[in-house]
C-alpha positions as CSV (number, residue, x, y, z in Angstrom):
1,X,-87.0,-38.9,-169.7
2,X,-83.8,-37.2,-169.6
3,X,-80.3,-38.5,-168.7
4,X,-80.2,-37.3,-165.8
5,X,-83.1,-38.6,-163.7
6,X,-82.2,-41.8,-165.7
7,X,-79.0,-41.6,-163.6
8,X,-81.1,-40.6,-160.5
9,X,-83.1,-43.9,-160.7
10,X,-79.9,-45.9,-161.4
11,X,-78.3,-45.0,-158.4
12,X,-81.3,-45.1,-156.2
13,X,-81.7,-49.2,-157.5
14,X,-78.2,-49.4,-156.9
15,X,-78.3,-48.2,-153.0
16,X,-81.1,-49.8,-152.6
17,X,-79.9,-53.4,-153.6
18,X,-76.8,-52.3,-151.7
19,X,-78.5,-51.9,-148.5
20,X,-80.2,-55.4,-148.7
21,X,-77.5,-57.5,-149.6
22,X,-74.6,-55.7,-147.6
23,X,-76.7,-54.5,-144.8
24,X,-76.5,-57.2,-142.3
25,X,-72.7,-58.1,-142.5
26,X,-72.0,-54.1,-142.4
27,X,-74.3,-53.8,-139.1
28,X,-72.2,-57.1,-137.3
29,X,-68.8,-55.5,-138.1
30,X,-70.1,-52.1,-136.5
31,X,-71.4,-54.6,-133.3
32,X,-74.9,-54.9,-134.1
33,X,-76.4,-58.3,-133.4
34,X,-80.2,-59.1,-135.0
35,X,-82.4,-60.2,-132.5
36,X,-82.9,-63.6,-133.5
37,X,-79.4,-64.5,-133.8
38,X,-79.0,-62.7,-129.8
39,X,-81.8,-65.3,-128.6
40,X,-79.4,-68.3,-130.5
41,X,-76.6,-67.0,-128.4
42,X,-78.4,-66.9,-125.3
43,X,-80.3,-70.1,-125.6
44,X,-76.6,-71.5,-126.2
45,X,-75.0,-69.1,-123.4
46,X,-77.4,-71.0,-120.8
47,X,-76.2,-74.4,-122.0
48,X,-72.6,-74.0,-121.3
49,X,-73.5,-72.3,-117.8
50,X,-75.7,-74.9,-116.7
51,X,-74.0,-78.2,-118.2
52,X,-71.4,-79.6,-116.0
53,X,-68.7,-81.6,-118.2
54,X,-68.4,-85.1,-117.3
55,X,-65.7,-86.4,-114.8
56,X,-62.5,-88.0,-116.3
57,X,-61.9,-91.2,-114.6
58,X,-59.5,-91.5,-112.2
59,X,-56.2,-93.6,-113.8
60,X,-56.6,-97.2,-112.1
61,X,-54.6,-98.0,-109.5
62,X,-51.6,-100.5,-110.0
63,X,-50.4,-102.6,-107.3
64,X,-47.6,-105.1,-107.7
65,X,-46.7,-107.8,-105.2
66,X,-44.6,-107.2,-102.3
67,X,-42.0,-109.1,-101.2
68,X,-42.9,-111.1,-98.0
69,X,-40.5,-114.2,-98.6
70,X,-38.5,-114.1,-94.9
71,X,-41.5,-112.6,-93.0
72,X,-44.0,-114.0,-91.1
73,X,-47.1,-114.3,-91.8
74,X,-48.4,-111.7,-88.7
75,X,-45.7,-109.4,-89.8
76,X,-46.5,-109.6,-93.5
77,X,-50.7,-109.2,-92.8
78,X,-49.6,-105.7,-89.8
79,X,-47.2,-104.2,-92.8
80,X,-49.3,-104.8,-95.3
81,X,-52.6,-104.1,-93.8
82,X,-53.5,-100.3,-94.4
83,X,-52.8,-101.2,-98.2
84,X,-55.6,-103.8,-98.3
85,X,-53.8,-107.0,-99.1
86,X,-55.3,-110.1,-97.5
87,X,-52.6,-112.6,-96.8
88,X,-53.8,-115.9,-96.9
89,X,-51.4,-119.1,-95.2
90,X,-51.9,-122.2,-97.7
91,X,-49.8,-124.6,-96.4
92,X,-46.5,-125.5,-94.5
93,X,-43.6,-126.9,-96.3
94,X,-40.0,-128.4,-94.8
95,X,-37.6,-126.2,-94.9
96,X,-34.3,-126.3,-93.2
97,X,-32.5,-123.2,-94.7
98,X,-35.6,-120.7,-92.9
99,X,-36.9,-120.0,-89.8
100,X,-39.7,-122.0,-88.7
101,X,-42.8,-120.4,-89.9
102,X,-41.6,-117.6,-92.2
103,X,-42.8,-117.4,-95.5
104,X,-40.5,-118.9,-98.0
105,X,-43.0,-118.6,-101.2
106,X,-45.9,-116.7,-102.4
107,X,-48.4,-116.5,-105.1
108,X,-48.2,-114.3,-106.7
109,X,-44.7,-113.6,-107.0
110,X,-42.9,-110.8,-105.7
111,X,-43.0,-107.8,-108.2
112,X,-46.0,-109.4,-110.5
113,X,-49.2,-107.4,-110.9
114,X,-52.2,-108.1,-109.1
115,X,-54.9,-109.1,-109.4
116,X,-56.5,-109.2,-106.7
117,X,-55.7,-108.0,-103.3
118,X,-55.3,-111.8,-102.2
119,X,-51.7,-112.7,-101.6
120,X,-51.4,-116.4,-100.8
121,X,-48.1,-118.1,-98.9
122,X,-46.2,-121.1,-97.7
123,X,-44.9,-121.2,-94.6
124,X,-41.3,-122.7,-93.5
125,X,-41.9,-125.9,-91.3
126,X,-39.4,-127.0,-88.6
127,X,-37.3,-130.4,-89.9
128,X,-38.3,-133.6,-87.6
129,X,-36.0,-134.5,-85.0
130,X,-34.7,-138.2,-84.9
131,X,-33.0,-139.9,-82.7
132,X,-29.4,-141.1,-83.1
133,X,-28.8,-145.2,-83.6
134,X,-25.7,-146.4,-81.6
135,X,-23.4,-147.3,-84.1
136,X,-20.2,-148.2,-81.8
137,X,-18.9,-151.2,-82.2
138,X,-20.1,-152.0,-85.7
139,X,-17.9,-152.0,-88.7
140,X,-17.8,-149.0,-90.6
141,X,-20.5,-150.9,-93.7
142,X,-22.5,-151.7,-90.8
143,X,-22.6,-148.6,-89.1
144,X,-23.2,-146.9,-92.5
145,X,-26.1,-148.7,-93.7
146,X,-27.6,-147.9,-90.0
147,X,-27.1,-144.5,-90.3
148,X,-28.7,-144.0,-94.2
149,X,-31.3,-145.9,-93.5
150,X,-32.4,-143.6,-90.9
151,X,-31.8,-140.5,-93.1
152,X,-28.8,-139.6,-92.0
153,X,-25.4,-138.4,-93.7
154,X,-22.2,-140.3,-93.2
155,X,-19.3,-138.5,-94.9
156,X,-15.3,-140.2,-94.8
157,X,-14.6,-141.7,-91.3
158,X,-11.3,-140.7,-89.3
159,X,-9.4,-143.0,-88.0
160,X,-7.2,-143.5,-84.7
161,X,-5.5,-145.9,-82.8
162,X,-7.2,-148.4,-81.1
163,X,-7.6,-152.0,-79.4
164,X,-10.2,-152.9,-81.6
165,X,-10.2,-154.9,-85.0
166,X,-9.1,-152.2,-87.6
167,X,-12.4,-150.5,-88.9
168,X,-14.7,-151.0,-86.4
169,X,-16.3,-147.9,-85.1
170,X,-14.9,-146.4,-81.8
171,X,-16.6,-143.2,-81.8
172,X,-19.7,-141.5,-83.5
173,X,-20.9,-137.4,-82.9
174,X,-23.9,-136.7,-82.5
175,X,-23.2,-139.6,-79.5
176,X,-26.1,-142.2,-80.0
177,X,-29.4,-141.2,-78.6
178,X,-29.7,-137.5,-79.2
179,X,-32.6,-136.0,-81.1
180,X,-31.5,-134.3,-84.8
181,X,-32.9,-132.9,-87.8
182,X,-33.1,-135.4,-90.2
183,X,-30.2,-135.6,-92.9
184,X,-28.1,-134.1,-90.4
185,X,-24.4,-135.4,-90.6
186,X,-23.1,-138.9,-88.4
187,X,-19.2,-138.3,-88.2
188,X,-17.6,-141.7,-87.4
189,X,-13.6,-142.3,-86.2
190,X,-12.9,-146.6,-87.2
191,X,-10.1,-148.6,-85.3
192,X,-6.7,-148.4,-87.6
193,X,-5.3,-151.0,-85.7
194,X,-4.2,-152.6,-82.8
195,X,-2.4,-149.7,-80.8
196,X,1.4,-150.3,-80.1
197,X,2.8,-149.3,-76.8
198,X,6.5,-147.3,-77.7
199,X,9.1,-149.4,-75.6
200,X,11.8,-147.3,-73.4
201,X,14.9,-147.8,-75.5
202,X,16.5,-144.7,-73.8
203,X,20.0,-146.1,-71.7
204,X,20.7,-148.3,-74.4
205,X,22.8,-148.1,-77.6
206,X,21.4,-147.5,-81.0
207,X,21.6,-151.3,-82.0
208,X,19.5,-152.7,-79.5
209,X,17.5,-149.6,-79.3
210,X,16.3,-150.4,-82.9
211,X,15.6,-154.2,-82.1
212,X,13.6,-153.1,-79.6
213,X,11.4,-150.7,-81.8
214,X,11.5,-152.8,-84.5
215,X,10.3,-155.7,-82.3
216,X,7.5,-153.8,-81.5
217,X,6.3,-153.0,-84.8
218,X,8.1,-149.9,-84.7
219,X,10.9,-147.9,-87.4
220,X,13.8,-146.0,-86.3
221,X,13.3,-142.5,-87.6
222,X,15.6,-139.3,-87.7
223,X,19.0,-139.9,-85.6
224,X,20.6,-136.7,-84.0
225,X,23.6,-137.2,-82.8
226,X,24.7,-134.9,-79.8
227,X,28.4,-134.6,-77.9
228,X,28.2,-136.1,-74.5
229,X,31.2,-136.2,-72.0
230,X,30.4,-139.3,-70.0
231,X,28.1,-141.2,-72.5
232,X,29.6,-143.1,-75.3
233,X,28.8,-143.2,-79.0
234,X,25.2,-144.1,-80.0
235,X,24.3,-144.3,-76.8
236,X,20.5,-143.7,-76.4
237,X,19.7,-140.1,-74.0
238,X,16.3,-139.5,-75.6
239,X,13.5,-140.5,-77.4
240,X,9.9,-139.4,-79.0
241,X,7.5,-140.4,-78.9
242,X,8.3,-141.1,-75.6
243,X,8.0,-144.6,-73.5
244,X,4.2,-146.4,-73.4
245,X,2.6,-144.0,-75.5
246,X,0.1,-145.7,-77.9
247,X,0.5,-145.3,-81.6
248,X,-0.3,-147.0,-84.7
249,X,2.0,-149.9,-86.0
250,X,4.9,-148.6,-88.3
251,X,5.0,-145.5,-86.5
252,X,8.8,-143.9,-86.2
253,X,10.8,-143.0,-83.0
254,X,12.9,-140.1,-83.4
255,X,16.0,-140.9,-81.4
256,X,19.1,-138.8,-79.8
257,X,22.2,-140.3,-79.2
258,X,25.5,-139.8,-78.6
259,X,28.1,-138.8,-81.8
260,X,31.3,-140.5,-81.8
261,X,34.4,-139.3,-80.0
C-alpha cells in the first residue's frame, strides 16, 4: 500500500468520525431540529398553552376602627353600614359632659385593627333629676349638710344684710323644689347681721351728725367740704348713703358740709 491511499483512508476515517460527532450541533446551528427533540418541544409547547397559572391572592383587606365617640348609635350603624360594621349598643353609662344617648366609648378603639366587623359601644345616659331641699332659714352648717347629703355642691355663701341672726340662710338658687341634675351647684347668700337703717343727719352740724351715725352703729366717712352762702360751717347739706337705707353695721356715711368762712 502506498502513501498515498494511506492518506486517502486517513482522511476518509477522519470525515467520517467528523460527521458523527459534530453532525448534530452543526445541523441545530443551520436550524435543523431532529425529530425527537421537535415532539419534546411540542409535548412541552401544549403544556404552557393549556396550563392556566394559579391566581395570586388578593392582599387582605385592612380595616381599622372608626371613630363614632359623639355619634349616635343610628347615625354610627347608617354611616357605617355599606362598609359592613355591625354596631352593637352594650350598655348606658351617666354622663353629664354628652348628649344623652351618644356614644361616649367603643371597643375597639378608635384607629385599632379589627377584628372583626363587630364594633361594640356605650351610650351617654341623661343625669337624674332631684329635687331641691328648702334650706332657708337654716344656718349655713345646717343648710350645708342638707344639701351634700342630697348630692348636691355648696360652694362659699354670699352674704347681705338682713333681719335675721348673722348666718342663717336667706336665700338659696336653684329656689327649693325644682328638679336638677344631681351634683349640680346650691348657691346660698347667709344673714351678716342685723340691717341698720342710715339716720337723716342732713340739716344738722357735723357734731351731732356724727352722734347720730355713730349711735346707730354707723362711721363718719370722707368729709367734703363745699362754700355755701347762707349755711354755716359744718353744716350738714348732704349725705350717702342716704336716709333709711339698710346697710350692714359699721358701714360709713359720706357726708357734705359746709367749709368755714
Amino acid at each position: 500500500m502506498n502513501d498515498s491511499f494511506k492518506m486517502f483512508l486517513i482522511a476518509l476515517v477522519t470525515a467520517v468520525a467528523s460527521q458523527l460527532l459534530l453532525g448534530p450541533y452543526i445541523l441545530k446551528l443551520q436550524g435543523f431540529v431532529p425529530a425527537s427533540e421537535q415532539a419534546a418541544q411540542g409535548r412541552v409547547t401544549k403544556l404552557e398553552q393549556g396550563a392556566r397559572p394559579a391566581a395570586a391572592p388578593a392582599p387582605a383587606t385592612k380595616l381599622n376602627a372608626p371613630n363614632l365617640e359623639g355619634m349616635s348609635v343610628d347615625a354610627a350603624r347608617e354611616r357605617w353600614r355599606d362598609k359592613g360594621l355591625e354596631i352593637i349598643e352594650d350598655g348606658e353609662k351617666i354622663d353629664s359632659s354628652a348628649e344623652p344617648g351618644s356614644i361616649i366609648e367603643q371597643r375597639p378603639a378608635a384607629g385599632s385593627p379589627l377584628a372583626s366587623m363587630e364594633i361594640r359601644v356605650t351610650v351617654a345616659k341623661a343625669t337624674p333629676e332631684t329635687e331641691v331641699p328648702s334650706v332657708v332659714g337654716q344656718s349655713l352648717e345646717e343648710a350645708r349638710k342638707t344639701l351634700e347629703g342630697a348630692g348636691f355642691q355648696v360652694p362659699e355663701p354670699t352674704s347681705e344684710p338682713s333681719r335675721e341672726p348673722k348666718g342663717t340662710v336667706i336665700k338659696q338658687l336653684p329656689a327649693a323644689g325644682e328638679q336638677v341634675k344631681a351634683e349640680s351647684i346650691v348657691r346660698l347668700v347667709i344673714a351678716e347681721a342685723p340691717a341698720v337703717k342710715v339716720p337723716k343727719v342732713t340739716g344738722t352740724r357735723l357734731p351731732k351728725a356724727r352722734k347720730l351715725l355713730e349711735a346707730a352703729g354707723l362711721a363718719v366717712g370722707s368729709i367734703r367740704r363745699v362754700e355755701h352762702e347762707e349755711r354755716g360751717e359744718d353744716y350738714v347739706l348732704r349725705q350717702s348713703p342716704d336716709p333709711g337705707a339698710e346697710v350692714p353695721p359699721g358701714t360709713e356715711v359720706e357726708l357734705v358740709v359746709v367749709a368755714p368762712n
